[in-house]
C-alpha positions in Angstrom: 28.0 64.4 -26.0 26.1 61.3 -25.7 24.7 59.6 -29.1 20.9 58.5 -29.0 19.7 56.0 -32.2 15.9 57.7 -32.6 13.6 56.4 -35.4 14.5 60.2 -37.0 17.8 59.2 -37.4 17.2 56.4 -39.1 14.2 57.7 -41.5 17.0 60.7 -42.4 19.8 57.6 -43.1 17.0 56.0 -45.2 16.6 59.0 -47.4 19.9 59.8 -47.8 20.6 56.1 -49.0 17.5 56.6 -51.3 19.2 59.7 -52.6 22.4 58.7 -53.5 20.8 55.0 -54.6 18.7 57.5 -57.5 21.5 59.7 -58.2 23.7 56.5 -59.0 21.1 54.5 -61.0 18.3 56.6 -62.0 14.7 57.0 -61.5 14.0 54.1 -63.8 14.7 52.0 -61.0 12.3 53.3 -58.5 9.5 52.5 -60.9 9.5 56.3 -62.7 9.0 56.0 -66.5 11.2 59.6 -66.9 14.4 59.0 -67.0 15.8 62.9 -66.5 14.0 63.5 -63.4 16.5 61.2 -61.6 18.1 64.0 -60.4 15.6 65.9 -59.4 14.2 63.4 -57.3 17.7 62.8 -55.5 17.6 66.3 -54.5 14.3 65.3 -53.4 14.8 62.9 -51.2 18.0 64.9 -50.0 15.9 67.6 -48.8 13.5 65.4 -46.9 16.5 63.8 -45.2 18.0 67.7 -44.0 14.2 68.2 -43.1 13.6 65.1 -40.9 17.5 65.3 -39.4 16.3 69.1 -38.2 13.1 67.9 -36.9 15.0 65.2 -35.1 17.1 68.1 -33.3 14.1 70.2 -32.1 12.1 67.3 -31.0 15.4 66.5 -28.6 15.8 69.8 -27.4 11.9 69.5 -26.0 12.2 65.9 -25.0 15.0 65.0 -23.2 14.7 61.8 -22.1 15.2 58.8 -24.8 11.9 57.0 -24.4 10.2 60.3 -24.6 12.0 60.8 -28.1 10.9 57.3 -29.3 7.2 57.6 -28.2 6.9 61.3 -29.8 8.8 60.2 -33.2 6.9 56.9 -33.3 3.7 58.4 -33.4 4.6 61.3 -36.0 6.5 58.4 -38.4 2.4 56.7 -37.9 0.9 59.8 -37.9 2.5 60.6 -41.7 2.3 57.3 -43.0 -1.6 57.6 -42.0 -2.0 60.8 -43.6 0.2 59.1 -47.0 -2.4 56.4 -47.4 -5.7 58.9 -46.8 -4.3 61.2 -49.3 -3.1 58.6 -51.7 
């Protein structure tokens, strides 16, 4: 099996660093004044990573070439990020 680095993949390592970084130090960190919901939000952001990781494997099941992957993942990491700062 041949490994591909997509943006997915990375975004999924991002959050599971985030998770374990909240888990270990606490929500205070990450600018939350509650300091019980640390855990909570470590579950979070674990979720999110198992959610982007499976999106990552159905998006390479209908794209199978590489530079397909990065142009369709590229645009829905944009595509969020847009709809983050409209909503915020």
């Amino acid at each position: 099996m041949k490994i591909r680095i997509t943006p997915l993949n990375v975004v999924s390592a991002l959050f599971l660093v985030l998770a374990v970084y909240v888990w270990i130090y606490g929500a205070a960190t990450v600018g939350m004044k509650v300091r019980e919901l640390g855990t909570a939000i470590g579950w979070i952001f674990l979720f999110f990573a198992f959610a982007v990781s499976f999106l990552d494997v159905m998006l390479r099941n209908f794209f199978p070439e590489t530079k397909k992957i990065w142009i369709v993942e590229l645009s829905f990491i944009t595509l969020t990020a847009i709809i983050f700062l409209l909503v915020r």
